[in-house]
C-alpha positions as CSV (number, residue, x, y, z in Angstrom):
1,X,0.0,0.0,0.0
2,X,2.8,2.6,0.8
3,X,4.4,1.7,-1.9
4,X,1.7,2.4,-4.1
5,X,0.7,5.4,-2.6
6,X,4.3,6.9,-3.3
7,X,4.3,5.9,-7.1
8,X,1.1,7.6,-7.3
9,X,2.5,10.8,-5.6
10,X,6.0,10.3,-7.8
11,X,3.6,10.0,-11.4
12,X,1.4,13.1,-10.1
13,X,4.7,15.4,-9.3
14,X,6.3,14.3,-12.0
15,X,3.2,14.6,-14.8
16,X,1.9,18.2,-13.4
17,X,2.0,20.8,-15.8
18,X,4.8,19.0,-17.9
19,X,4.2,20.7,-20.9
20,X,5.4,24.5,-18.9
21,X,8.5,23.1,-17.6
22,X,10.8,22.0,-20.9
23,X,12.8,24.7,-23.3
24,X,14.9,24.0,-25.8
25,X,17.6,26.8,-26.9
26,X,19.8,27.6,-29.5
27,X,23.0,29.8,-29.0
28,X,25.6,31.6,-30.8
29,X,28.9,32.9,-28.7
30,X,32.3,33.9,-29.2
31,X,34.7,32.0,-27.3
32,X,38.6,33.1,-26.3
33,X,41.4,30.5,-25.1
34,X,44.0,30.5,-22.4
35,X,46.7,28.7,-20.6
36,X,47.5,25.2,-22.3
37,X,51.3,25.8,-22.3
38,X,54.0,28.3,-21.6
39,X,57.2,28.5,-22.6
40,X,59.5,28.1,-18.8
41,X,63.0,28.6,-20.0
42,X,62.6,32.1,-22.4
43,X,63.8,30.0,-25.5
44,X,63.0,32.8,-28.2
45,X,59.8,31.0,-29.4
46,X,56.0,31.8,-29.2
47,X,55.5,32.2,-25.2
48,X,52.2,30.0,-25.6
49,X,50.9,27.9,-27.5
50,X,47.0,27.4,-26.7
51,X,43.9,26.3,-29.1
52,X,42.7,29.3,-31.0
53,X,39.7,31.3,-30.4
54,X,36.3,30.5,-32.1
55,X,33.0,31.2,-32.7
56,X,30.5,28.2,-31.1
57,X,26.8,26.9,-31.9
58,X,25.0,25.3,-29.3
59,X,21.3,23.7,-28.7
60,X,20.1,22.9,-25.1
61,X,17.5,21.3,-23.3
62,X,16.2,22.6,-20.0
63,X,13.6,21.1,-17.8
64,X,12.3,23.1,-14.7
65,X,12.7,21.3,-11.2
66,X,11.0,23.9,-8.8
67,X,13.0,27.1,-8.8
68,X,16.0,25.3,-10.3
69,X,16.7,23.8,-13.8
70,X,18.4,20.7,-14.9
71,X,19.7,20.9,-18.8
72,X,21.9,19.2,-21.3
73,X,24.3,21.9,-23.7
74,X,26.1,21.0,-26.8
75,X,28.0,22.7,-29.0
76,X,30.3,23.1,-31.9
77,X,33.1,24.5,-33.3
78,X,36.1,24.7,-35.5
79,X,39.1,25.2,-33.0
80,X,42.8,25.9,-34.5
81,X,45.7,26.5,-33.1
82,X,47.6,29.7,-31.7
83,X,51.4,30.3,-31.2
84,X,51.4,33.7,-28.9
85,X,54.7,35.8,-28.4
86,X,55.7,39.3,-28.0
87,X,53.9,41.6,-30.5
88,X,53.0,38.5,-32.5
89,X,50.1,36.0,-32.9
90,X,49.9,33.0,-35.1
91,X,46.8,30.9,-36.0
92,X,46.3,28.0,-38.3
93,X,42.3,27.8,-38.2
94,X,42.2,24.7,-40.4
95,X,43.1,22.1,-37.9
96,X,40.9,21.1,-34.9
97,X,37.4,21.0,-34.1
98,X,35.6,20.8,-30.7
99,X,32.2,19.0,-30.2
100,X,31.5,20.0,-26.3
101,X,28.7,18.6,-24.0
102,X,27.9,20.0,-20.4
103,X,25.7,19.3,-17.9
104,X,24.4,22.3,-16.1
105,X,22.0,22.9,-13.3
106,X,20.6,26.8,-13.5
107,X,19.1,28.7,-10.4
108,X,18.1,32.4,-10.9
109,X,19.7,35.1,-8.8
110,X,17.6,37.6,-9.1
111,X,14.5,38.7,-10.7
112,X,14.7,42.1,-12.7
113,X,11.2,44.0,-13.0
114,X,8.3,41.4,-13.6
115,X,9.4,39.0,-16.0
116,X,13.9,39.3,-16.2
117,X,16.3,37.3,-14.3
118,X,19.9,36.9,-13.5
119,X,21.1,33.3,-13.2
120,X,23.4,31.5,-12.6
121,X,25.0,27.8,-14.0
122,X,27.4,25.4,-13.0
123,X,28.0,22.1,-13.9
124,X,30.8,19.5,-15.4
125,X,31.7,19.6,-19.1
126,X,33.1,16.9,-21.8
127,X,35.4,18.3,-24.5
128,X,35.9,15.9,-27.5
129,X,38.8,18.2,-29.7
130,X,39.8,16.6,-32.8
131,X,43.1,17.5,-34.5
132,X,44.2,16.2,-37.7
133,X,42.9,12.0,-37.2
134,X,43.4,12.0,-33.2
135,X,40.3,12.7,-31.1
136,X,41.2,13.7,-28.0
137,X,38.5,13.8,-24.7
138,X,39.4,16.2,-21.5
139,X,36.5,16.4,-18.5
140,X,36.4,19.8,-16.9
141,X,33.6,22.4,-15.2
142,X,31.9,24.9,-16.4
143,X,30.2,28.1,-14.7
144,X,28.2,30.6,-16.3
145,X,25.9,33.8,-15.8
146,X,23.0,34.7,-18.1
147,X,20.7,37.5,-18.0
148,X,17.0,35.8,-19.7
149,X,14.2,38.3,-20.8
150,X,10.9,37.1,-22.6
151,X,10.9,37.7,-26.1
152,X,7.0,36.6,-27.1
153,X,4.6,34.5,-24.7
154,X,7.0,31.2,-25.4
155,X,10.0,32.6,-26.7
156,X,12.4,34.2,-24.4
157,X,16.5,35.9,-25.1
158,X,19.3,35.3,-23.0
159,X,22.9,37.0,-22.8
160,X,25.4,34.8,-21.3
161,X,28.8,34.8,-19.6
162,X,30.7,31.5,-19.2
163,X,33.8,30.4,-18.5
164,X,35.6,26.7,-18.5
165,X,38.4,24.8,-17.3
166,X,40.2,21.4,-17.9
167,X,43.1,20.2,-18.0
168,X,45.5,20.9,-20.9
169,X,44.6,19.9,-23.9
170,X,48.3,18.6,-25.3
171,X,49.9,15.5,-24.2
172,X,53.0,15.4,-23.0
173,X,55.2,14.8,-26.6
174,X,53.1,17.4,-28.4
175,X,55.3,20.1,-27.1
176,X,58.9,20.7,-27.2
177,X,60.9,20.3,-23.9
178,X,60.8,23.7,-22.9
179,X,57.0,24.2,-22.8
180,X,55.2,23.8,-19.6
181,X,51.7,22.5,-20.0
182,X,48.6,24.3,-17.9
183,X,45.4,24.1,-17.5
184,X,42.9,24.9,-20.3
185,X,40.5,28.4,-19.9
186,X,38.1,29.2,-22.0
187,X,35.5,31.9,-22.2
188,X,33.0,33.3,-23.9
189,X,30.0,35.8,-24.1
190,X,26.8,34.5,-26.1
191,X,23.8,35.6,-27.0
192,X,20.8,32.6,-27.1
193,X,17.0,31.9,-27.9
194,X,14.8,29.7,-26.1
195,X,11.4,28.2,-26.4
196,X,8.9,26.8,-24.1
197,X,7.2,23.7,-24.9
């Protein structure tokens, strides 16, 4: 009997007003590199060398949990590569490309007038970077601030700050002896769409 009585409560949480608490987004952001490596003994050469910066497309799926929302982001984009030294940058944008998933939870901060809101996302983050015919994988986290606004009655904007971490993305023979590797940073302002189903 109590166990029946809790599936019934579990299928009646669970079922109310489904169809209010799903969006699905598409976004658009501009995302800068850092870190990766750094040159430790001043050998002449670029200081860094790092992936290169990039423009991203993304698609999410949102689903409300009380206050809070759970969601799935992926995104896209063609990655290069960047040699950084005094006074001069150099990028080969026709090698590498980054398929990224995250995992975010969302709360809002703060509401702004009757209908904005500040929020805020964290969560962990899968980068999948291929170069040439290797595929590379490196876990990190991710954390984020978006200001949402409603567009229409379903459709709202959002403007959104993020930025990531993970571990370098070269392995240790990629570099010469000299280079150091660090910790990846990337971030990124985007502008997004979203609808409620």
């Amino acid at each position: 009997m109590r166990c029946g009585m809790a599936l019934l409560a579990l299928v009646a949480v669970t079922t109310a007003p489904v169809t209010a608490q799903w969006h699905v987004g598409f976004e658009i952001s501009t995302t800068h590199y850092r870190g990766s490596s750094r040159d430790t003994a001043n050998s002449g050469g670029p200081d860094t060398f790092r992936p290169a910066d990039a423009t991203q497309l993304g698609v999410r799926v949102d689903r409300a949990v009380g206050r809070a929302r759970l969601g799935l982001r992926a995104s896209y984009a063609r990655v290069g590569l960047t040699a950084a030294g005094p006074g001069l940058t150099l990028i080969d944008n026709s090698t590498g490309r980054v398929l990224e998933g995250q995992l975010l939870a969302n709360f809002q901060v703060v509401g702004i007038g009757s209908s904005g809101a500040i929020r805020a996302e964290v969560g962990p983050s899968l980068h999948l970077w291929k170069s040439g015919d290797e595929l590379r994988s490196r876990a990190g986290a991710v954390a984020a601030a978006a200001y949402e606004w409603p567009v229409t009655n379903r459709f709202s904007g959002a403007i959104r700050l993020e930025g990531t971490v993970s571990k370098s993305w070269f392995d240790a023979g990629d570099l010469p002896p000299e280079y150091e590797r660090q910790a990846t940073w990337r971030y990124g302002v985007g502008l997004g769409l979203r609808y409620r189903l």
